[in-house]
C-alpha positions in Angstrom: 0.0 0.0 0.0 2.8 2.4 0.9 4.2 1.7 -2.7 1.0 3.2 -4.4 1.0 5.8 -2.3 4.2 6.7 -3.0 3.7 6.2 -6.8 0.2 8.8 -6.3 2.5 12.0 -4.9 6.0 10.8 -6.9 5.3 14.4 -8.5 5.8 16.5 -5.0 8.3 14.7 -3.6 10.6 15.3 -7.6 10.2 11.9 -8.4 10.3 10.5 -11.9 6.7 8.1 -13.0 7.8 5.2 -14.7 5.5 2.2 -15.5 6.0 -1.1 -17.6 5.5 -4.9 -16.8 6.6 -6.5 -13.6 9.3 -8.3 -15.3 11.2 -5.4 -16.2 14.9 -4.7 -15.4 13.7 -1.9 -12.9 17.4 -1.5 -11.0 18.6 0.0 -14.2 16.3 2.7 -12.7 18.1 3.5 -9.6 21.2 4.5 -11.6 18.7 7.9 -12.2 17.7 8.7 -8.8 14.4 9.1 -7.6 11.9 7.0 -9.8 9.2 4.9 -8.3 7.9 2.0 -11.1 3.9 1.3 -11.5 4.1 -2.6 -12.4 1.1 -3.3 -14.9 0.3 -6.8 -13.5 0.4 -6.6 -9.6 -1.5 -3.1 -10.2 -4.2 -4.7 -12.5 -4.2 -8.0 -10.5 -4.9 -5.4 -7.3 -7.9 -4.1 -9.5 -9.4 -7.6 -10.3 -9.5 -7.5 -6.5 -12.4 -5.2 -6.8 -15.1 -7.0 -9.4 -17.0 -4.0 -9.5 -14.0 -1.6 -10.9 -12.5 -4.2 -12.6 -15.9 -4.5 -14.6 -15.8 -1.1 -15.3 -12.4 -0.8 -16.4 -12.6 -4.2 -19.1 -15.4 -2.1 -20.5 -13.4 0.9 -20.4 -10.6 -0.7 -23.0 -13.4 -3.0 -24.6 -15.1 0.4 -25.6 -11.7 1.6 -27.3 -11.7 -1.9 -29.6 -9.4 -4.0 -27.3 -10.7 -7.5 -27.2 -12.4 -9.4 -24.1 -9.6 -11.9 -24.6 -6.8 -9.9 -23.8 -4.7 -10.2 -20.4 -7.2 -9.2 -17.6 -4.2 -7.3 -16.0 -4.1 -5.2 -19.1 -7.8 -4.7 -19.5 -7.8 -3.7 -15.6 -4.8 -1.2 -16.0 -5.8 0.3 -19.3 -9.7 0.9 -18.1 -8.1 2.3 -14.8 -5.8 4.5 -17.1 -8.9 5.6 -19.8 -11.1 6.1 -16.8 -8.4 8.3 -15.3 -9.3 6.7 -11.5 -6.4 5.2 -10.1 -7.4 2.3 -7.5 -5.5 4.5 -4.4 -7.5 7.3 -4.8 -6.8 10.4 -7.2 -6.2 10.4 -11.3 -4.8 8.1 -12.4 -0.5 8.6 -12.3 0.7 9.9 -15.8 4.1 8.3 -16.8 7.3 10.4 -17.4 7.9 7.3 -19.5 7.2 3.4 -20.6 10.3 0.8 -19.5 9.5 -2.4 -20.7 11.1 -5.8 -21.4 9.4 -7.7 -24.1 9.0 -10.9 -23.7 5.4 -11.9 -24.5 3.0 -11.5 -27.2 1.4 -8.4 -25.8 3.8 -7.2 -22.8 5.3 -4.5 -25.5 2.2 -3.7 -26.9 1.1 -3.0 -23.6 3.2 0.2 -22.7 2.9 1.4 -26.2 -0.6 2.1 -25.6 -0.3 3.6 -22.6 2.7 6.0 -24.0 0.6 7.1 -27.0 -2.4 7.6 -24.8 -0.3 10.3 -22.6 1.9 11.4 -25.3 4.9 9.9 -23.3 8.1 8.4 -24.9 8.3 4.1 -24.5 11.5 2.1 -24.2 11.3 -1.5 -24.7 14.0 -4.0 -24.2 13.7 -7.3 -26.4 14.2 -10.6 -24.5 15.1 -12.8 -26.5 13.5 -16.3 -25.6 13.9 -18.7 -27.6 17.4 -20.5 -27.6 18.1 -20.0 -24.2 20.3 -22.8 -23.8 21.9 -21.6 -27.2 25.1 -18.9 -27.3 24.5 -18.1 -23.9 27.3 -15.2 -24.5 26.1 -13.8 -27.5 22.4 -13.1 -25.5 23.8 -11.2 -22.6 25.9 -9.0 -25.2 22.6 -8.7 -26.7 20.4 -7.7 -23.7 23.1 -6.1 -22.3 24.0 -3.7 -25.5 20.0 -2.9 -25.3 20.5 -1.7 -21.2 23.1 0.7 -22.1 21.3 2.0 -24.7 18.3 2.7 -22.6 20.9 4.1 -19.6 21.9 6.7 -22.8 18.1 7.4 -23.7 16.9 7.8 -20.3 19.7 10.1 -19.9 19.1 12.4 -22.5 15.2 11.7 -21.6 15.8 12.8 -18.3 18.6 15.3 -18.2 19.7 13.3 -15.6 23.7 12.0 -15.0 23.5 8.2 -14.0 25.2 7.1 -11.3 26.2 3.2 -11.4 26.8 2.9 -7.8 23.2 3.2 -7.7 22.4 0.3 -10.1 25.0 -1.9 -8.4 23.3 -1.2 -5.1 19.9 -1.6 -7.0 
């Protein structure tokens, strides 16, 4: 609870809004100082809590063409987002930007949406699955070539220096 309140007055305390999936490297964050992350599924799973919001919010993003079969979590978050209510009380929190690592089918998709619907820029980090067991070396080059270059564009996003102490502590 203290996490969503947190996330609802990031804005007084100077704190960067930042949202994406659960799954995503979030201690790359830290290296900016002062962020606080909105996971999508925890969030959305914390709506379908509630069946009588949740209800509301599916037919919030059904309204906008998003099919019934989509990820509950998403349908929760997105209706929550188009209905500007945010389950803690207040508006819904605006993102400075989307972090996401994609993964699954939709998981990118996600936070593209939600960074054309406030105008916000999205960075999405590709994970690759498949052939895990395969050039084990050549896939952390790979994912990490893709951090750095989201530690440069959150940086010039930002106007913030990164401090890798930060991220090591992270």
């Amino acid at each position: 609870l203290n996490h969503y309140k947190e996330i609802a007055t990031a804005r007084e305390a100077g704190k960067l809004v930042v949202t994406g999936g659960a799954e995503t490297p979030e201690p790359l964050l830290a290296g900016l100082g002062g962020c606080v992350f909105l996971a999508g599924e925890p969030y959305g799973a914390t709506v379908g809590h509630d069946p009588e919001f949740s209800l509301k919010c599916a037919e919030a993003a059904e309204v906008r063409g998003f099919a019934r079969d989509l990820c509950g979590y998403m349908r929760n978050y997105w209706g929550s987002m188009y209905l500007d209510r945010y389950y803690f009380g207040g508006p819904f929190p605006r993102p400075d930007f989307c972090f996401q690592l994609h993964f699954c089918d939709s998981h990118a998709k996600w936070f593209q949406v939600v960074a054309e619907h406030y105008g916000v820029p999205h960075f999405s980090v590709d994970y690759p699955v498949l052939g895990r067991l395969e050039r084990p070396e050549a896939r952390r080059e790979y994912l990490a070539g893709q951090m750095l270059d989201f530690i440069d564009w959150a940086q010039k996003l930002t106007g913030r220096g990164y401090d890798d102490e930060k991220l090591i502590e992270a």
